[in-house]
N, C-alpha and C positions, 0 to 999 in steps of 0.2 A: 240732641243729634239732629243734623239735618232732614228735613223730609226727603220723600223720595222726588219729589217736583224739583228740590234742591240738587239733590243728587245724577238728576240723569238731565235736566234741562235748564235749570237757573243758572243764575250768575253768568250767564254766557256758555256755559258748558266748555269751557275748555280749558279747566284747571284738574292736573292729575288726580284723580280720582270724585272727579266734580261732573265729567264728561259723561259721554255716551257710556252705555256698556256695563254701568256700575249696578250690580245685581243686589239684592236687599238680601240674600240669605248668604253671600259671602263668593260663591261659585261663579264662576266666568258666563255669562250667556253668549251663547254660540253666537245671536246675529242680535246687536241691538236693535232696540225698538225705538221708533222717535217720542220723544213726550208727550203727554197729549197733554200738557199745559204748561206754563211756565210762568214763574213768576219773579218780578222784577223787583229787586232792590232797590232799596231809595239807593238817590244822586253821590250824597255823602258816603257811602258802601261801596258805590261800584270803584272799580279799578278803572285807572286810568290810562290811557294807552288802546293800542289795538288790541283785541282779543287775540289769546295766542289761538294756534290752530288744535280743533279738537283732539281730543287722544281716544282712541277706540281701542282698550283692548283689558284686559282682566286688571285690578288692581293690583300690585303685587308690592309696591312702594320703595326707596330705592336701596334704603339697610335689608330688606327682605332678598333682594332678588341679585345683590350684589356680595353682600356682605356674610361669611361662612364664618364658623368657631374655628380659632385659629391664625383666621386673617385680620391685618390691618385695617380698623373703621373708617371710612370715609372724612369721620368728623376730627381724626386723631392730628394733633398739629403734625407738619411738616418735618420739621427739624427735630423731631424727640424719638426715639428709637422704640422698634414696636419688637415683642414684646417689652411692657415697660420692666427697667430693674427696680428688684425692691432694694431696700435700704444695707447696707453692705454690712451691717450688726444683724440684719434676719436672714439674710442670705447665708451668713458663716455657720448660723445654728441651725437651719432647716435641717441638717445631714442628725445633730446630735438630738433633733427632740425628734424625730422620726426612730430612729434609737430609743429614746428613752421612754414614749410609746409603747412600742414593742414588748421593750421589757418590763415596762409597766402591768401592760395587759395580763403578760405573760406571768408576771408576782403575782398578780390577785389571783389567777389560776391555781398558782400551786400555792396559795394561802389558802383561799377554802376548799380545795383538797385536802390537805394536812390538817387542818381543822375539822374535816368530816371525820377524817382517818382514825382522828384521834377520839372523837365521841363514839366512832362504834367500837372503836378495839377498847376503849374504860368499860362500854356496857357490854361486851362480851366477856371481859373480867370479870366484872363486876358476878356475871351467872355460872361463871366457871371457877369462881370459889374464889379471887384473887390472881393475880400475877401481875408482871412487870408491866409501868405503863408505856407500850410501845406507841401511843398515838405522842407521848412527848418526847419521845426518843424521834421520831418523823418528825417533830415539828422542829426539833433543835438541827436536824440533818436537812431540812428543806432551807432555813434561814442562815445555815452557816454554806450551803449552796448556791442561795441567793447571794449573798453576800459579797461570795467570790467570782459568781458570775457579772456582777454590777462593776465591781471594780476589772476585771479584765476587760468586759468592755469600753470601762472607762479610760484608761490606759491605752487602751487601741483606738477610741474616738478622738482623745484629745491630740495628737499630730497630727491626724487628717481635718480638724478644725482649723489647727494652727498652719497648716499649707494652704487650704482654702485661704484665708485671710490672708494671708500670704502672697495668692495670687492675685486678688483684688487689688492689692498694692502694684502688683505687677503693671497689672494691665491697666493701673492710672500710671505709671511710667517709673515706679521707683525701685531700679534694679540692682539697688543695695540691699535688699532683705532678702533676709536667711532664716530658717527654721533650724530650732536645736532640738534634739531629740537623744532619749537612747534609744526607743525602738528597735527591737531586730526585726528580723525574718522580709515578711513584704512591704510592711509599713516604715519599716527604716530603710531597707529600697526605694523606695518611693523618694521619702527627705533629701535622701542622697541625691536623685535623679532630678529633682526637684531643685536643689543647692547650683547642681553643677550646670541647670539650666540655666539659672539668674546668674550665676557668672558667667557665662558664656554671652549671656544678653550683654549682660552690663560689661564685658570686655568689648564686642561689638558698639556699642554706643562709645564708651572712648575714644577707640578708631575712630567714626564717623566723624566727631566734632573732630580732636586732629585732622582728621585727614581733612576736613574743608578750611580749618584753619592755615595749615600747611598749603594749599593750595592757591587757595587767598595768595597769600606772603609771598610763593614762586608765581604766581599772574601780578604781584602789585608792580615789581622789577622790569620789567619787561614793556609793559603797561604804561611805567614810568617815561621811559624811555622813546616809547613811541608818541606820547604827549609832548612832553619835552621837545621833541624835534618839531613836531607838527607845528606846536604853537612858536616857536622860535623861526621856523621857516614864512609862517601867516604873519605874525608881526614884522619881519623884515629884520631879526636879531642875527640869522643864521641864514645864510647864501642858499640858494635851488638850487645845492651843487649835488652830485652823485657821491660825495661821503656824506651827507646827511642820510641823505635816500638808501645808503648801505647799510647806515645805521639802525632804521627804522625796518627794513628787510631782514636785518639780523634780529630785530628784537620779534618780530613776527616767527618766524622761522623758530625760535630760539618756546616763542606761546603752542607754534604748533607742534613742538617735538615732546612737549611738556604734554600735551594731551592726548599723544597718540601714546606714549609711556602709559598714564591714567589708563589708558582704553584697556592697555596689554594689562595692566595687572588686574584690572578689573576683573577681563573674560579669565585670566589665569585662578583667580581665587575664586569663580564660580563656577570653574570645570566646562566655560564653554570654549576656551580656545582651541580653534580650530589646526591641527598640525598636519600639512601635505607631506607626508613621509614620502623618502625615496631612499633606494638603495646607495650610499654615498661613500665613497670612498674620500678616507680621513686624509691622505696623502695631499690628494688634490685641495682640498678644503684646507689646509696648512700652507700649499704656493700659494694661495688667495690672500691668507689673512698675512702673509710676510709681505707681500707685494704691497700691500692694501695700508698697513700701519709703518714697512719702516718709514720712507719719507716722513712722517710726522716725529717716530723718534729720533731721525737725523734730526732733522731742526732743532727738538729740545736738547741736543746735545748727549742721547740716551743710546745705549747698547743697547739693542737686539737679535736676539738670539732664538731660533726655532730647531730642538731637538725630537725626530718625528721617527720612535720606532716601527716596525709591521705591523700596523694591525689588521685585524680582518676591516671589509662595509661594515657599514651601520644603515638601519633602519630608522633614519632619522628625518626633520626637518632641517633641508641646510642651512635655510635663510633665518631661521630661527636661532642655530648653535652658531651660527656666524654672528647674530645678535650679542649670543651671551660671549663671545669670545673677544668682539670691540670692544663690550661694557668690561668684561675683567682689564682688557690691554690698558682704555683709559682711566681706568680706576691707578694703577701700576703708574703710569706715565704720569698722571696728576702728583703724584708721593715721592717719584723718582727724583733727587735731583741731579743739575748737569754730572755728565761722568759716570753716573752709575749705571745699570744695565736689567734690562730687563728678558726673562728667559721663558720660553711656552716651550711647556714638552708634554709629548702625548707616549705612551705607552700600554700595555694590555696590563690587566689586574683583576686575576682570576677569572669571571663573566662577565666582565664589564672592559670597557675603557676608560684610560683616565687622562685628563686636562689638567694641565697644575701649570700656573704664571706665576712665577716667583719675582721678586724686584729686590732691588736693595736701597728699598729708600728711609724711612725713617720708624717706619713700624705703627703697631697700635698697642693701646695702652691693652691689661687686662680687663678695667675696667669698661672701654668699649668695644672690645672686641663681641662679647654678645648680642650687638648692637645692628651691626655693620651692615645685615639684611631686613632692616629696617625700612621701612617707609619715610620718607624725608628724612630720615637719618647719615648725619656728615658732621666731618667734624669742622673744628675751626675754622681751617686755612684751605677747607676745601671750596672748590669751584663750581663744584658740579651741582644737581637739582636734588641729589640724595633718592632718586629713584634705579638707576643703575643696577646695583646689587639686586634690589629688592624683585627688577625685572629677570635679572638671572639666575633668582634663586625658583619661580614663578613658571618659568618657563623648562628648565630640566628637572621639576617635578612631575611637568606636567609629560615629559620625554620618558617619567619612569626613574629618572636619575637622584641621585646627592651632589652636595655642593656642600663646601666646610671651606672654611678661613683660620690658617695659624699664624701667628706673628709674635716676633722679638721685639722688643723696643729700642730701638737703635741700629737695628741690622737687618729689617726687613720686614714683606708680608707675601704669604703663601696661600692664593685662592685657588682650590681646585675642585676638579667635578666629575662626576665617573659616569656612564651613558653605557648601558645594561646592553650585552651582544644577544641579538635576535634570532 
């Protein structure tokens, strides 16, 4: 070990715990003293460089005075997660050998108990002239106790082993595993809760990849579109006329409507959309939406029809149910073809209100009709982004309401929606 010349004046004195200060019985001195010698290492020793600046003050070093039980080391890499995991085979069994511990401890216990039991009640026989040996009657009743204690527990450890392991799977990302179990009572609560978690994940992760896959597909179009002109107008293929430049404003237009849709169903499926209710009379909200779409079903050559019994206000968002009322009209007028007719009638239905758009256009199959409030879900010969439905269905749950779709195949389809009186 260093001397103390070393200690409080060599080498330069200003290397942590080489400086001033440093007390030979371990405790802090109040006020250093200067060395009263020093001595000098050879050339090949010394550090090279300036002498850092002295350090005055207790030793205490930098794992000591930084580092608690508990906390992440100083020395620990970066990128590796503190605490460290152990291996995912002793991580599943920690729960069942702490268990079997336990009742390990707890056998030897009541094995030489039973074994004492038994040597004093033979010699108490033994001077009482004979009789039954009850210390082997205890030892057959301790072991066929044990016995069934080992296995109950065993029985109840092994599912909660098998969900552990389970969830380690989990949360490396594989949200197709399931636990099988008979278990009743808490422990098959559990499985259960357990099961319907990982489905719920792993229905969520399907969504996500469709939905960016789907989204993808509805931006490539659009996208397409606005390249296509761009680059045909830059090479000189296509004139700087304003039907290109319409072109390319419609396909914009066409991107941002697509993502303000996204936006709505977004906040609608995480309960943050926001809805400005007001007192609204249904009356007036029906001259709006007749005003507002016939002109479009004139063009397509479509009947329209608006049948609006008394109802009482609603306590609703107008700008909102006026959303969901376009999205049903143009879903109808998309199906409709020329000549056919499409009908909105509103009516009271018990505590609620009801909306139903009937059309007479071509109908849905059985087979998609379960469909139809789906996410990018359309059919063939549809035109639209297949968000529509799904925004209306989104938005008058979020009103309190229902929304249901019946359809004939050949003779029509009947969407409507009821809006709860306040």
């Amino acid at each position: 070990s260093p001397s103390p010349a070393h200690r409080e004046g060599g080498w330069g004195g200003g290397y942590p715990g080489w400086g001033e200060g440093m007390p030979e019985n371990g405790k802090p001195n109040p006020q250093p003293q200067p060395p009263p010698h020093s001595v000098t290492p050879p050339a090949a020793a010394r550090p090279s460089g300036p002498a850092p600046a002295p350090w005055h003050g207790p030793w205490h070093g930098d794992w000591q005075s930084h580092w608690r039980p508990g906390e992440r080391p100083h020395w620990w890499p970066e990128g590796e997660p503190w605490p460290p995991r152990r291996p995912p085979g002793r991580r599943s069994r920690s729960f069942l050998r702490k268990v079997g511990c336990f009742f390990g401890v707890m056998l030897g216990l009541m094995f030489t108990a039973s074994i004492l039991g038994a040597i004093f009640s033979d010699g108490g026989g033994q001077h009482g002239g004979g009789g039954p040996p009850w210390g082997f009657f205890l030892v057959i009743i301790m072991v066929v106790s044990l016995a069934y204690i080992g296995r109950t527990v065993r029985s109840t450890a092994a599912p909660i082993s098998e969900v552990m392991s389970a969830a380690e799977r989990v949360a490396d990302g594989d949200y197709a595993v399931r636990v099988e179990t008979k278990a009743k009572g808490d422990v098959g609560r559990l499985v259960e809760t357990f099961n319907a978690m990982t489905t719920r994940l792993e229905t969520n992760e399907t969504q996500r990849r469709n939905l960016f896959a789907d989204v993808a597909h509805e931006l490539r179009t659009p996208l397409s579109v606005i390249r296509g002109n761009t680059e045909g107008m830059l090479d000189g293929v296509y004139p700087r006329d304003d039907a290109h430049l319409e072109t390319v404003l419609d396909a914009t237009a066409l991107m941002a409507r697509l993502l303000d849709d996204l936006r709505t169903l977004s906040l609608a499926d995480t309960g943050a959309l926001r809805l400005h209710r007001e007192r609204t009379d249904v009356a007036d909200l029906m001259v709006e939406v007749r005003y507002g779409f016939t002109p479009r079903a004139d063009a397509a050559g479509v009947t329209f029809r608006v049948e609006a019994q008394p109802v009482p206000s609603l306590d609703i968002d107008p700008v909102r149910i006026r959303q969901v009322l376009d999205n049903l009209l143009d879903n109808a007028l998309r199906h409709t073809p020329r000549g056919g007719t499409i009908r909105l009638e509103v009516r009271p239905e018990g505590n609620a209100v009801l909306f139903r758009v009937a059309d007479t256009g071509k109908g849905i199959s059985a087979e998609a009709l379960p469909h139809i409030f789906d996410r990018f879900w359309k059919s063939a010969d549809s035109g639209g982004s297949g968000l529509g439905l799904a925004i209306a269905r989104g938005l008058i749950e979020a009103h309190g309401g229902q929304i249901r779709a019946d359809s004939i195949p050949g003779k029509g389809t009947v969407l409507s929606f009821t809006l709860p009186l306040r």
